[in-house]
C-alpha positions as CSV (number, residue, x, y, z in Angstrom):
1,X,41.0,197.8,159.5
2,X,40.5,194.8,161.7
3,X,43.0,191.5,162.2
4,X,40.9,189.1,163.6
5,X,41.7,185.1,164.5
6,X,39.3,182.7,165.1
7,X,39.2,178.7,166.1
8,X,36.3,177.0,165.7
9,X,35.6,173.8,167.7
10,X,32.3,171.4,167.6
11,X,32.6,169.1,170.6
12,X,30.2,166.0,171.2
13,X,31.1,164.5,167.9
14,X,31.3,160.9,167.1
15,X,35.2,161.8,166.1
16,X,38.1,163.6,167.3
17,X,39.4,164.8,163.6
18,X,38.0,168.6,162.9
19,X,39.0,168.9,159.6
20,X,35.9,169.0,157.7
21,X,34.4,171.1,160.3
22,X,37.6,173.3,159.6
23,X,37.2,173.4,156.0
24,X,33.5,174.5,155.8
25,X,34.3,177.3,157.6
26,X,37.3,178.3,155.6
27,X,35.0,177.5,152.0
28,X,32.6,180.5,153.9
29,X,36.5,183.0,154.8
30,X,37.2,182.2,150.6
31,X,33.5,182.9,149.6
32,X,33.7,186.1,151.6
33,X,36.4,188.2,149.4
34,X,38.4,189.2,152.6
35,X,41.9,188.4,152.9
36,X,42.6,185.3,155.4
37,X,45.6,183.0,156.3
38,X,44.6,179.6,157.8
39,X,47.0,178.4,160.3
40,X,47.0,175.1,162.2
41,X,45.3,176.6,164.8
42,X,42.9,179.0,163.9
43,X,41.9,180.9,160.8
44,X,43.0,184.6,160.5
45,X,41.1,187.4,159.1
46,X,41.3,190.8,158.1
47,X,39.1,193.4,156.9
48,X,36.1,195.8,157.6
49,X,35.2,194.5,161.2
50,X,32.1,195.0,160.7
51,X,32.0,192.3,157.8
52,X,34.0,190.3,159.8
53,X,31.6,190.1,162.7
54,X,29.0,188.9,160.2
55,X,31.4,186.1,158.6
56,X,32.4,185.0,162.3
57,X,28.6,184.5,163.3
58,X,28.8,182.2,160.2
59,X,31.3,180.5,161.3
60,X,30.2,179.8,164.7
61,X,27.4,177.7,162.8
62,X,28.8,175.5,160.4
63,X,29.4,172.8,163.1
64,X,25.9,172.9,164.0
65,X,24.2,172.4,161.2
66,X,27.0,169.7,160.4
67,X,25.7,167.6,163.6
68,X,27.6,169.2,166.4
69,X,25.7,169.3,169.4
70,X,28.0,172.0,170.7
71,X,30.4,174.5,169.7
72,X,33.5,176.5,171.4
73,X,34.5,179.1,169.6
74,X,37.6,181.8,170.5
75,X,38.0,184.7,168.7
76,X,41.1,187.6,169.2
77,X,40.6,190.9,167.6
78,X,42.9,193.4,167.0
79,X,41.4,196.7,165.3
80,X,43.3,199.5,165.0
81,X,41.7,202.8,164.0
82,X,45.3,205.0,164.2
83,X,46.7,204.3,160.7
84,X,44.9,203.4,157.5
85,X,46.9,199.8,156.9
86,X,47.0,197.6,159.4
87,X,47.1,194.1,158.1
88,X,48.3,190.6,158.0
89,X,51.3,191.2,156.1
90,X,52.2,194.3,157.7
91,X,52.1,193.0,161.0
92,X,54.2,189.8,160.3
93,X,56.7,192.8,157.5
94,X,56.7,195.0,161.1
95,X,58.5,192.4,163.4
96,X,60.9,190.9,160.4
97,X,62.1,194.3,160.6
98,X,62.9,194.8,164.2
99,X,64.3,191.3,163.7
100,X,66.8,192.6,161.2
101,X,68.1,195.3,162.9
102,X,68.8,193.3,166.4
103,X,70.7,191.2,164.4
């Protein structure tokens, strides 16, 4: 299972606010059946990567066809193959934990 985060940014827009650029992309994470958590700065996802690569290419898109003349994306992937859960929650569980016990 895969953890992947990505930002998508259209630039050359007649408006700084991305919000509705944010949002279409997040409408095509929902649509999608994988589990995400949106985050102020990027859009988390995890899942089969191979799903994932196909959502992401979707993604990339959505300013494009909203007007954007160009688009930076930035994606971070973290897919581990050693043990059969490896998600969001267990990531975030995984350093409450060591948290706990320095305390």
């Amino acid at each position: 299972m895969a953890v992947v985060e990505i930002s998508v940014a259209p630039l050359g827009t007649a408006t700084p606010g991305v919000s509705s650029y944010v949002a279409a992309c997040v409408e095509l994470v929902a649509a999608s059946g994988l589990v995400y958590q949106l985050t102020p700065m990027g859009t988390v996802i995890e899942g089969d990567i191979d799903e994932i690569f196909a959502l992401l290419r979707k993604m990339h898109e959505v300013p494009f066809g909203q007007g954007a003349e160009r688009v930076s994306t930035l994606i971070k992937i973290d897919d581990r193959r050693d043990q059969g859960s490896h998600g969001l929650q267990g990531k975030i569980d995984s350093v409450l934990d060591k948290l706990k016990s320095d305390s």
